[in-house]
Every structure is written in C-alpha cells, then in structure tokens.
C-alpha positions, 0 to 999 in steps of 0.5 A, a space after each residue: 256382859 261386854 260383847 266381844 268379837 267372835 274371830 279375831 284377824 291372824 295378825 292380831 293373834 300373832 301380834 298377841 301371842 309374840 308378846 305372850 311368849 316373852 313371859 309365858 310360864 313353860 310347863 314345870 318350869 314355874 314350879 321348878 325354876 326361878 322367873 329370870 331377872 330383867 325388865 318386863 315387857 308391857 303387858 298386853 291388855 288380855 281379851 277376855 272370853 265372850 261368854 263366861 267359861 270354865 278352866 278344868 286344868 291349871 297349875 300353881 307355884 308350889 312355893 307360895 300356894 296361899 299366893 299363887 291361889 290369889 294370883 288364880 282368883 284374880 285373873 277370873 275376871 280378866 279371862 271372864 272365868 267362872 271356875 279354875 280347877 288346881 291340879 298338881 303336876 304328875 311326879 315319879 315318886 323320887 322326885 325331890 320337887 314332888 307335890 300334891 294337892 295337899 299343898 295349895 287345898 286350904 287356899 283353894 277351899 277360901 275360894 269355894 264358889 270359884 277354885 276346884 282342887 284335883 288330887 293324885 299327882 304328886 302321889 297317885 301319880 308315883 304309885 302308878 308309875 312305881 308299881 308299873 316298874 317294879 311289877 308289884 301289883 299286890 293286895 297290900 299295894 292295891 289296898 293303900 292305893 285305893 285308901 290314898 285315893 278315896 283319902 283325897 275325895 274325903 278331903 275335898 278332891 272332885 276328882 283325880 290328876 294330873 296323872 300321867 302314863 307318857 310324859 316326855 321329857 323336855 329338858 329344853 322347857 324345864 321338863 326334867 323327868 320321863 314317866 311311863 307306865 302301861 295306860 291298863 296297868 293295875 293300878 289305873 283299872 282299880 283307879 278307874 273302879 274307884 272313879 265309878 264309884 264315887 263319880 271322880 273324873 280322872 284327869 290322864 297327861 299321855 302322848 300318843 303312841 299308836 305303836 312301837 315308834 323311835 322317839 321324835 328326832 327333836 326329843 333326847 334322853 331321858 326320853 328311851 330310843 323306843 317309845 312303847 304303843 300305848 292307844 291299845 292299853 288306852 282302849 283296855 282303861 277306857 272299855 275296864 269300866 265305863 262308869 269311870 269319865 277320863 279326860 285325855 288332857 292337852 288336846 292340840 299340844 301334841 309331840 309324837 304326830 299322832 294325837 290327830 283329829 282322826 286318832 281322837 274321832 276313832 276313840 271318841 266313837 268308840 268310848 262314851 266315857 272319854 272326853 278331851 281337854 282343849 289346849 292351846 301353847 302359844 310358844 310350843 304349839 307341838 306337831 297337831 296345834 288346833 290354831 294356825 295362823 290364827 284360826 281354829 284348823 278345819 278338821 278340829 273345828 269338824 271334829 268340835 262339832 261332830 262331838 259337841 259334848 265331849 271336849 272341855 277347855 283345859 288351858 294348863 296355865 300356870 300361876 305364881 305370886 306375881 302375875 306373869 306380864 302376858 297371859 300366855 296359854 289361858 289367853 290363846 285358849 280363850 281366842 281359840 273358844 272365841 271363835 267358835 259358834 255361840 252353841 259350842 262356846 257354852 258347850 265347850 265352856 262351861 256346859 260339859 265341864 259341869 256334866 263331867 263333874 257333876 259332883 261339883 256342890 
C-alpha cells in the first residue's frame, strides 16, 4: 500500500477544496434537482486515505440506483474504502420525492463484501415525524412500527437511518422540508428497543438545540420562529435503553452554535452507547467545522482522542450516474482523517465502525 502524507499545508487544502465546491452535490439536492448544464471543471486528482477505511453514511440518486451503487463502488478505490453504508435521506411522509432503502437494495446486495444498506428514512422516518404530530402513539401505530422495522433487518438492513428529529431546513441548499419530532418520542424508544434486540445501530440526523431558541438569523420558513430544546429528549433515548447504539450523524456540520465539542464531551461522558460520525462540508462548513484553515481545530482533535472509540468517519457524500467532477465531501473527510495519529486513523476508520456493527456478516 502507497504512503501518503499525514498533514497536508492549509493552502493545498484550500486549493482542493475551491475546486471541490464548483461540483459538489449539496445535501438532497442530488436526489432532488438536475446537475446544471455547462462545461465541467478539471477534476482535481482525488488523495486517497493513507489507511483503508470505512464510510458509515452516504447517499445515492434515487432515479438511477443500479447506477448510482456503481458510481459508489467505483470511487473505493480512489478514496481507499473498504466499505460505503447507503442510507436513504430522512422524508416526512407526504413527500412526493420520498425514498428507502428498498430502492437501491438489490444493487447494493451485488456488492456484498464492499456496500452496506441502512433502512428506515423514507418510512420509519415518516412514521416517527407523523405520529410525534398527530399525538397517536397507539398499539395498532406501534405494532406496524415495529413490523416495518424488523421487515427491513429481514430484508438485509444492519441497522436503521437516516432518520431525522431536527432537520432545518435550507431551501438555498435544495433542503426543502422542516422535520421535527421529540428525540424520546414513542415511537424512537420502541425503535431504540428494537435496535437492542437485534443489535441494529440507529443512524439519528438532529441539530443541537440545548434550549428553546429562535431560529439562527440565516434560516427562514419553514424552519419555526421557535426552535424547541431537544438535548434533554435526546438524553431520555439515549439513557431508555442502553442496549440500543445510536450514532448522532454529521459531527462538525453544525447550524444552530451548539453541537460544540464541550456539548458532545458532556453526552459522551454520560452515554456509553453514543457514538458520532465525523463530517466534513467543504462548501457549508456550518457554525462548529472541525477543519479551519486546513487543520483539525484543537478542541476536536482533544475530544478525538479523549474518546478514541467513540467517533466514526460518516462523509454524507452522495453519488449519482455520472461521477461529480471533484470529490467534494469524501475528499475533505479523508484530509481531515489524515491528519490524525496512525492509532486513531484505525480507530476512527475503520476499528469502531466494525465494533458498532458488528452484526455486519
């Protein structure tokens, strides 16, 4: 295997990542919009990880799956990945875009030593944000939960995501819809029972809101004047069953202020079944990046090593038909693993991913 550099200069980095940003695949946006026309850029030659590691959360086109898995298994060996985990995006019910795992399952299944399928946004998602709305936690709403959920284990799932309880919206970025719904609402502690039976991680999208807080000054409607606190409800799930391993996805890719490394050392201290995945945006880096100027930020890299066990590298890259002419968000994650210490790039590579998972076969 090719050595490669451990650090990479601030300048390089910015160099990479402003060619990045002239294809990169906003969040949704692939699944939702077309790719504008025009005349691509010239890719920039990708750097691969210096040790093989795995992507616990990307993303696929919905409207070409068989080719969009392709695309995925292609890229591996340019990114040096020895597995990529599908998920579908969290949808409310009513959207007419809405997806699941269903949809890209069989290609994935081609694909069974290198692609990992996550079920559950595109209907457990739904069901949680629906039932959180309309107050009906009932048996007959609980006992279909629960069957869609162990239908999707059944079918080849390892686990449940991307599920979703505070998804702002950003119209700007091709995120269309608001979605909130109590973190220890019924339906996610029954969700939570279920992953501690069948030892199926649960992949959670939620941004930080310590407290009742207006809405960041840069986030319109949809998004409510009021955002409601939901770290407390997101202690209740977490302590409801310990069995249950929930990932918080999207660690570094912040847009409320407060998923601060000191808010994630305080829950990790207090919960030893969360665990975090690692994200890095190199067009909407958010209000607490883990890279600046090139470089991991020191209370990141503190908090990495402090809790060597707990992170995971979840990119959020999505992949279409046709290639994106720059590697956009897996490229910025694999320069931030990079540059941390041979321990933890195993570690946050690839060791925790397998203990998280380990009902992978």
């Amino acid at each position: 295997m090719s050595k490669f550099p451990k650090r990479f200069s601030a300048t390089a980095f910015a160099l990479l990542l402003a060619t990045v940003s002239l294809a990169f695949f906003p969040h949704r946006a692939a699944s939702r919009s077309q790719t504008p026309g025009g005349q691509s850029p010239q890719p920039a030659a990708p750097v691969p990880a210096a040790s093989s590691y795995i992507d616990v959360h990307t993303h696929i086109d919905p409207r070409d799956p068989d080719a969009g898995v392709e695309t995925a298994v292609k890229s591996m060996s340019a990114q040096n990945a020895s597995k990529l985990f599908l998920l579908s995006e969290p949808y409310p019910q009513d959207d007419p875009a809405r997806f699941d795992a269903d949809v890209f399952l069989a290609a994935a299944k081609r694909h069974p030593d290198k692609v990992v399928v996550l079920g559950g946004g595109g209907t457990l998602n739904g069901m949680i944000l629906d039932s959180a709305r309309t107050g009906d936690f009932g048996p007959e709403v609980k006992r279909k939960f629960k069957e869609r959920a162990e239908q999707w284990l059944h079918d080849g799932a390892v686990g449940f995501g991307e599920l979703s309880v505070e998804h702002l919206a950003q119209p700007s970025s091709g995120i269309q819809d608001y979605e909130y719904a109590p973190p220890d609402t019924p339906l996610l502690l029954l969700l939570a029972d279920v992953a501690a039976e069948h030892n199926a991680p649960i992949d959670l999208h939620m941004e930080a809101v310590p407290r009742n807080m207006p809405r960041p000054d840069d986030l319109a409607a949809p998004n409510p004047p009021m955002l409601t606190a939901n770290i407390p409800g997101f202690e209740r799930l977490l302590a409801h069953n310990r069995g249950a391993k929930i990932i918080w996805a999207h660690a570094g890719a912040d847009f409320t202020g407060y998923r601060t490394p000191e808010l994630c050392r305080r829950l990790l201290m207090a919960n030893s079944n969360l665990y975090m995945e690692v994200k890095v945006d190199p067009t909407t880096p958010g209000r607490n990046p883990i890279i600046v100027d090139g470089k991991i930020k020191p209370d990141w890299l503190k908090l990495f090593q402090d809790f060597p066990d707990r992170f995971v590298i979840g990119s959020d890259q999505h992949y279409a038909a046709k290639p994106p002419a720059s590697p956009s968000r897996w490229q910025a994650t694999v320069l931030l693993l990079n540059q941390l210490p041979p321990d933890l790039q195993r570690k946050i590579g690839t060791e925790n991913a397998l203990h998280i998972y380990s009902n992978l076969k």
